[in-house]
Structures are given as structure tokens and as C-alpha cells.
C-alpha positions as CSV (number, residue, x, y, z in Angstrom):
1,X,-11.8,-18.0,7.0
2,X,-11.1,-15.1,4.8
3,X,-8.1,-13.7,2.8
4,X,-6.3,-11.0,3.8
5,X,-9.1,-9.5,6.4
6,X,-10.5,-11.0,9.3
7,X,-12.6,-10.2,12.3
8,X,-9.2,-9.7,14.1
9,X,-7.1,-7.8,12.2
10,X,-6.6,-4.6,14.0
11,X,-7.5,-1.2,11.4
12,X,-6.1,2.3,11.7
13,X,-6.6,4.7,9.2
14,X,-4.9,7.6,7.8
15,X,-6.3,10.5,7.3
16,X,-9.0,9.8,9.5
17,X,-9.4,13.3,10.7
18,X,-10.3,14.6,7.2
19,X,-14.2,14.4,5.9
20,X,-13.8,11.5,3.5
21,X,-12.1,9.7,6.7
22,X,-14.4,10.4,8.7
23,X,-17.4,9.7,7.1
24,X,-15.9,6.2,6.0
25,X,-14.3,5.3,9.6
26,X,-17.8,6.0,11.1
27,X,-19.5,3.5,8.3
28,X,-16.5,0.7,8.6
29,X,-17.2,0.9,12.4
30,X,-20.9,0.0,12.0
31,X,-20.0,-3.0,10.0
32,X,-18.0,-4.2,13.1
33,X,-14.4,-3.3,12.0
34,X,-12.0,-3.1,15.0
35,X,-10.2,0.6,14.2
36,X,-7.8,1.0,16.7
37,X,-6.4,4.4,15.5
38,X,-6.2,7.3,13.3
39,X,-3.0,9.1,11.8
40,X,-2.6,12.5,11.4
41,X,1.3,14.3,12.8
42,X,-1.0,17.4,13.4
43,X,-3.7,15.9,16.3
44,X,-1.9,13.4,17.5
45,X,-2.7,12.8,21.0
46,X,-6.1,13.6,20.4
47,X,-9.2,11.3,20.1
48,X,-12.6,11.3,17.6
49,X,-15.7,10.4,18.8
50,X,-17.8,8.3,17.0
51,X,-21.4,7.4,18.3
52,X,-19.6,6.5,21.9
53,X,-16.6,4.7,19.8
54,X,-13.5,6.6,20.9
55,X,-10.9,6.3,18.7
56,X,-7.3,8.0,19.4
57,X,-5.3,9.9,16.8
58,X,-1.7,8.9,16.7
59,X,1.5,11.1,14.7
60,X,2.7,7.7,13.1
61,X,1.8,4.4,11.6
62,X,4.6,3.0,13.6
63,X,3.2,4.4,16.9
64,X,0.2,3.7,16.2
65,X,1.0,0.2,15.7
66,X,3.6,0.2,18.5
67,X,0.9,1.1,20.7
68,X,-2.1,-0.8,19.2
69,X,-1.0,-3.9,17.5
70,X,-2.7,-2.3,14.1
71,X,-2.3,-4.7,11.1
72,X,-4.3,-3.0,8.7
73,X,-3.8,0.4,7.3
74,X,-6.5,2.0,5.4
75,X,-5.9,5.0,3.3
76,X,-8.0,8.3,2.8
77,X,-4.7,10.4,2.3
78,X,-4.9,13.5,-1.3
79,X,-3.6,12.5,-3.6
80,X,-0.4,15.1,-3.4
81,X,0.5,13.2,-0.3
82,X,-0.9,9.7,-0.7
83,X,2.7,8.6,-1.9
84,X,4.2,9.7,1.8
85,X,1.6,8.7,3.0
86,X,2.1,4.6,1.4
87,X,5.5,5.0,2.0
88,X,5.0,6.0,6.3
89,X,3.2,2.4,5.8
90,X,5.9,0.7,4.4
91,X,8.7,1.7,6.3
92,X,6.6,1.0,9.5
93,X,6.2,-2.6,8.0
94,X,2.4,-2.8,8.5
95,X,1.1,-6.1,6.7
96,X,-1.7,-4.6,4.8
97,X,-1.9,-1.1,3.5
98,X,-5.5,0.0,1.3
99,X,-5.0,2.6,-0.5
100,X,-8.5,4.4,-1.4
101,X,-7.2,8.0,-2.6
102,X,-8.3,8.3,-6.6
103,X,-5.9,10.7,-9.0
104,X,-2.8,9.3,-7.5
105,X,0.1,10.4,-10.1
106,X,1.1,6.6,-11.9
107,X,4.4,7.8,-11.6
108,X,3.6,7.8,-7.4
109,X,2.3,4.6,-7.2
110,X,5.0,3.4,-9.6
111,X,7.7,5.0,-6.9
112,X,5.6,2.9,-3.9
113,X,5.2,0.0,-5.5
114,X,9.2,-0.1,-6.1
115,X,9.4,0.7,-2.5
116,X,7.8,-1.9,-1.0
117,X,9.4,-4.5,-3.4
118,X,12.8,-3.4,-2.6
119,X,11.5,-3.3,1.0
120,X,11.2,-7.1,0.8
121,X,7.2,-6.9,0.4
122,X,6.1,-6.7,3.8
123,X,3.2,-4.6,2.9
124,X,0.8,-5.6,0.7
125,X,-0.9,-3.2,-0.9
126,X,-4.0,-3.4,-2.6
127,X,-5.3,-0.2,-4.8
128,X,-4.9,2.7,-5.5
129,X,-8.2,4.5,-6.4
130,X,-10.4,1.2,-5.4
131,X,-12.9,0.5,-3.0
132,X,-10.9,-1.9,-0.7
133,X,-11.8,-5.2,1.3
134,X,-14.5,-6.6,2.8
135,X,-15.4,-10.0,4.6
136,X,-18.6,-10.0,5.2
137,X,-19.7,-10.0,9.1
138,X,-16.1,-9.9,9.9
139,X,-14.7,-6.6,8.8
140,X,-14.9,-4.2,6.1
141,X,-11.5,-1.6,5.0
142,X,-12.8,0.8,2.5
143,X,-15.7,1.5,0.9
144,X,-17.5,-1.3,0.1
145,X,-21.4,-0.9,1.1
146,X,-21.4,-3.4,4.4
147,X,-25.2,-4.0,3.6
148,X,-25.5,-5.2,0.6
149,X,-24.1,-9.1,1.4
150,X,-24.0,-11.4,3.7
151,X,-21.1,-13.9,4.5
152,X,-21.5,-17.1,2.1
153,X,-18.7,-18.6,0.1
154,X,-18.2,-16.8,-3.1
155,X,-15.1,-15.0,-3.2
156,X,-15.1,-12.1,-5.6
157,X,-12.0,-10.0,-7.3
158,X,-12.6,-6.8,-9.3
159,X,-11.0,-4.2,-10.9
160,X,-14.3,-2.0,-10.8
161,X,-15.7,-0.6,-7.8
162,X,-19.3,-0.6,-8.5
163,X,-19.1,-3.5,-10.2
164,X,-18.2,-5.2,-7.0
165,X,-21.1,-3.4,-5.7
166,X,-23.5,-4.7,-8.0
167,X,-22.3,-8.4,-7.8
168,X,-22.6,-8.5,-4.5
169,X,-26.2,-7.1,-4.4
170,X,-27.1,-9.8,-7.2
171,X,-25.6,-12.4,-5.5
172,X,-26.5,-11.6,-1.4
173,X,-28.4,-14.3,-1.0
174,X,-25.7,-16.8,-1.6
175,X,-23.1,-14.5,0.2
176,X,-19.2,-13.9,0.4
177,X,-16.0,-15.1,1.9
178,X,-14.4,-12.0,0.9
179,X,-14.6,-9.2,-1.8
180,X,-11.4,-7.5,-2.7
181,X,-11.6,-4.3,-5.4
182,X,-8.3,-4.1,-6.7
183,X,-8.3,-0.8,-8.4
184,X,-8.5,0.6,-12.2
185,X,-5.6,2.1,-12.7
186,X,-2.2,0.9,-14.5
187,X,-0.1,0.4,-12.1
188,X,-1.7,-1.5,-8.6
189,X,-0.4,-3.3,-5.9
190,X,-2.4,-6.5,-5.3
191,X,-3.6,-8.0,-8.8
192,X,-6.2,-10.9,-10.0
193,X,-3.6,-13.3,-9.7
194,X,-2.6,-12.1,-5.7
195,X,-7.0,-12.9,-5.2
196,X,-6.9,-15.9,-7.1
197,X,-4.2,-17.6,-5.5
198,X,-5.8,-16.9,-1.8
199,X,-9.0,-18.1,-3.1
200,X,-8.0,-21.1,-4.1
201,X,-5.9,-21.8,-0.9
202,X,-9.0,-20.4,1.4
203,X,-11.2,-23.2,2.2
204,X,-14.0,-21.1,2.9
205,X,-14.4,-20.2,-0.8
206,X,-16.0,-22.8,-3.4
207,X,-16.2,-20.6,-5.9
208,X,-14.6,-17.5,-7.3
209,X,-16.2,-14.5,-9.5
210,X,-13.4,-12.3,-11.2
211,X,-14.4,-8.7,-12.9
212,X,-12.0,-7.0,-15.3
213,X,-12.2,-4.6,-17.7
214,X,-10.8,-3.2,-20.8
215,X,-6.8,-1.8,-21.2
216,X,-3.6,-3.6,-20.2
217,X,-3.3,-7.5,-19.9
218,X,-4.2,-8.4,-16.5
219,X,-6.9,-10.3,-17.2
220,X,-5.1,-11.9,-19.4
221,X,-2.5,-12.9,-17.5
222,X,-5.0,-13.9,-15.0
223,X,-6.4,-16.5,-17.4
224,X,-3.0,-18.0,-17.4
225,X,-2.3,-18.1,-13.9
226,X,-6.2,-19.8,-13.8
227,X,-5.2,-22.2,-16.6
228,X,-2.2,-23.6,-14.7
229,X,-2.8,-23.1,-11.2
230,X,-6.9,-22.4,-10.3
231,X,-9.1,-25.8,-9.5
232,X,-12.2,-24.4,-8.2
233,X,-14.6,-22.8,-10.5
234,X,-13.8,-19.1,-12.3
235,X,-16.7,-17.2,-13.6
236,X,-15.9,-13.7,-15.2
237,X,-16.9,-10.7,-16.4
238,X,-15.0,-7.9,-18.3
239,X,-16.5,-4.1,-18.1
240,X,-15.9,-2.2,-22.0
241,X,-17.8,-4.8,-24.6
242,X,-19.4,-1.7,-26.1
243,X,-16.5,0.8,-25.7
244,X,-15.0,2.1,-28.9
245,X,-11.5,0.5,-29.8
246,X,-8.8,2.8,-29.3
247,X,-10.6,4.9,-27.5
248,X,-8.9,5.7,-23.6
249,X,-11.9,5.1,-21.3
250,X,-12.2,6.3,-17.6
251,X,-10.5,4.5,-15.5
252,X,-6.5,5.3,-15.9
253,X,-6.4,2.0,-16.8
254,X,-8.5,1.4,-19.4
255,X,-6.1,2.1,-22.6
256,X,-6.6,-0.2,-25.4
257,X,-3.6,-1.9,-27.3
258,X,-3.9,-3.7,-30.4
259,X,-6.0,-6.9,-29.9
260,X,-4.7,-7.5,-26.4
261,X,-6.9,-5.3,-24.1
262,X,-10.2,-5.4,-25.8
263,X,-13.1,-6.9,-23.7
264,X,-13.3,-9.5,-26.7
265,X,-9.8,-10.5,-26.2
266,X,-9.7,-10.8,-22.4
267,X,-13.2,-12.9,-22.8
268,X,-11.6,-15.0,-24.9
269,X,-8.5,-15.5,-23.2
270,X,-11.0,-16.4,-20.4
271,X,-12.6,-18.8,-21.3
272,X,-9.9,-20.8,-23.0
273,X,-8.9,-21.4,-19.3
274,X,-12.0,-22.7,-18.4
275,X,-13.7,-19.9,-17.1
276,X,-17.6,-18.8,-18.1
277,X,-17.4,-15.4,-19.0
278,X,-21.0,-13.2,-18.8
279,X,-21.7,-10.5,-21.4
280,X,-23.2,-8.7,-18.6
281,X,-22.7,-9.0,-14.6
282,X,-26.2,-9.9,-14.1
283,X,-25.4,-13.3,-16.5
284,X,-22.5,-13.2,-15.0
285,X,-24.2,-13.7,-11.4
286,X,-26.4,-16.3,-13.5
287,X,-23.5,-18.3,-14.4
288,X,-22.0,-18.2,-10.7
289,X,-25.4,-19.4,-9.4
290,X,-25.8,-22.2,-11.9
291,X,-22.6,-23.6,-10.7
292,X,-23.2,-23.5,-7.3
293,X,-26.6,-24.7,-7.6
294,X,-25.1,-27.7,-9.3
């Protein structure tokens, strides 16, 4: 089991012709992701070669699904056209759309996100600007390293890229059901609460490690959702202890407001629902291993 990516969902990408597409397509390939097909209007009909993997180039996300049976759309679009780009998916009704592209306009992903709501949500996005998806052994959409894990049963949700990166590495030996990086910026498609809730239905996972960070209430929120709704165990971090209050921070999202927003807040909100919340992700990897460890 996994949530949301699985050894068969069928991959295309667009703006697989471009370097960034490319050099990604070739990597998600050697972590044994079926891609089935690149977009780009201007080559379509043409093929890309990687290490004896042909892969064709389609003009559409619906003909390359037509023609393919692609589920899964990953994203390596600019950002002056990522929004077309998100919408191409939506209107072609692919299930799963990761969008990678970082510097998106909010107002953009504002403008998707309303599309594929009013479209009845048969996409589900997850991102922008974040490092995707990946199931360990299965199949990885994005950017996540495929060597740093193995498959295992820790399921792991985070708005920081290479914090998902480094809780993976700290906790390989154990291993993951699925790592999804949700993206940094204000307005995202997929949240904690979409993660959580798969978690807890997916049998595969016993235990769940969520990373937020400063700005907004999402993890906030999240704590909520845990409180009422999330029986297996929750261990946390939140990236911005040491930032300055008031201060916008890198990520688009990271704008603090008042009390709500600040890593002490969202800690505290935390664990008030029960979850163990590390001051750093390597306790944090400490705290996930003492649980599972019993």
C-alpha cells in the first residue's frame, strides 16, 4: 500500500523536453517509475531516449492519456506558463497533477486551485514549488532523492523539501510507506490534513512524521484535524524556532502573524493534540524511533 502513488500508476511529464525535465525524468526512471510520456505541443510525435528507455512526446495531457492510460502528471513547466500548464491537467481530468515549478505567481496557483475546485476536484494537486512524491521501491514523481530510503512504514508529510530529505536519510533504516512534500508557499493544493487522512486510512503506515514550518496556520489546523480524527501516532517538527518574529522568511509562505504562525505556537498547538514535537529533526527522528521501537 501507499497513498496517492503506486508502482502502477502510469507517469507522464510535462515539460519533459526541457533540461530540468530531463535531468529529473532520467532519475525518476532509475527509481523504477513507469513514465509513459512527455508533453510538449512543439515535438509531439517525437520520442527521448533515455539509457535504451524510449519515451514518446505527446501535444496533450489528454492524448497522452488517451493513448497511454497516464494517471499521474508531473510538472517541470516556468513559471510564466505553469498555470496553463495545471490547467491542460485539469481539464484533461488526470487524477494526480505534481506541480514542481518554484516562483509560480500566488495569484496563479490561486486561479488553478479555483479551477480544479469548480472542476469538481478530479485532480489533486499537490505543490507548487515542492519536491513531489515518493513510495519507496514503488515509484518516485518529483524530486525526492530515490536513494536515500528504503520502503518501511513511516509515512512522512512536509512542507520543506530538504527537510524531507533529511528525515528520510535519518530514518532509512526503518523506511517509508510514502513521503509526500507538500510545498512552502501560501496557497497549495494538497495540505497536512489531505496526508494525514490517507495515513491514517493506509494500513501500510503505523506511524506518521509531519514537518511544518513558520507563517500561516496550517499546522495549526493540522493539529485539529489530528486531535479529532488521527489514531496512530503523530510526531512533528516545525522549521523557524530561531527565525526573527515578524520577519518574512524564504519560503513564500513563511509570513508571520501575530502569535499564530510562530514555530512556538504551531509546537504548541501540536502537541496539545497529542503529538511529540522535536526542536530539531534529528530529535524529531529520535522521537519517531522511540515510538516505534516501543
Amino acid at each position: 500500500m501507499a497513498i496517492f502513488l503506486t508502482k502502477d500508476s502510469k507517469v507522464i511529464v510535462q515539460g519533459m523536453t526541457g533540461a530540468t525535465g530531463m535531468k529529473h525524468t532520467k532519475l525518476m526512471l532509475g527509481d523504477g517509475t513507469n513514465i509513459v510520456g512527455g508533453v510538449n505541443p512543439r515535438k509531439a510525435g517525437t520520442s527521448v531516449d533515455f539509457d535504451g528507455t524510449e519515451v514518446p512526446v505527446f501535444g496533450s495531457v489528454k492524448e497522452a492519456m488517451e493513448k497511454t492510460g497516464a494517471n499521474v502528471s508531473v510538472l517541470f513547466v516556468p513559471p510564466a506558463f505553469a498555470k496553463a500548464a495545471v490547467v491542460e491537467a485539469i481539464d484533461a481530468e488526470i487524477p494526480l497533477a505534481v506541480v514542481i515549478t518554484e516562483g509560480i505567481a500566488v495569484h496563479d496557483s490561486a486561479a488553478f486551485w479555483a479551477y480544479a475546485k469548480a472542476k469538481g476536484n478530479k485532480t489533486r494537486i499537490i505543490g507548487p514549488n515542492c519536491p513531489g512524491l515518493i513510495t519507496p521501491g514503488q515509484s518516485n514523481a518529483g524530486i525526492i532523492p530515490g536513494d536515500i530510503t528504503k520502503p518501511g512504514r513511516i509515512g512522512l508529510v512536509s512542507k520543506s523539501g530538504t527537510l524531507t530529505y533529511q528525515m528520510m536519510y535519518e530514518l532509512r533504516d526503518i523506511g517509508f510507506s510514502s513521503a509526500v512534500g507538500i510545498g512552502g508557499d501560501p496557497v497549495i493544493g494538497t495540505t497536512h490534513i489531505d496526508a494525514l487522512e490517507a495515513f491514517q486510512a493506509d494500513p501500510d503506515t503505523d506511524l506518521i512524521v509531519m514537518i511544518g514550518e513558520i507563517g500561516g496556520d496550517a499546522e495549526e489546523r493540522a493539529a485539529d484535524y489530528i486531535k479529532a480524527n488521527v489514531t496512530k501516532p503523530v510526531v512533528g517538527y516545525v522549521a523557524g524556532f530561531t527565525a526573527p518574529e515578524g520577519k518574512t522568511m524564504g519560503h513564500a509562505g513563511a509570513i508571520v502573524s501575530g502569535s499564530s504562525g510562530t514555530a512556538q505556537a504551531k509546537k504548541e498547538a501540536l502537541e496539545a493534540a497529542g503529538v511529540k514535537v522535536g526542536k530539531t529533526p534529528s530529535e524529531t527522528a529520535l522521537l519517531a524511533r522511540e515510538i516505534l521501537n516501543g
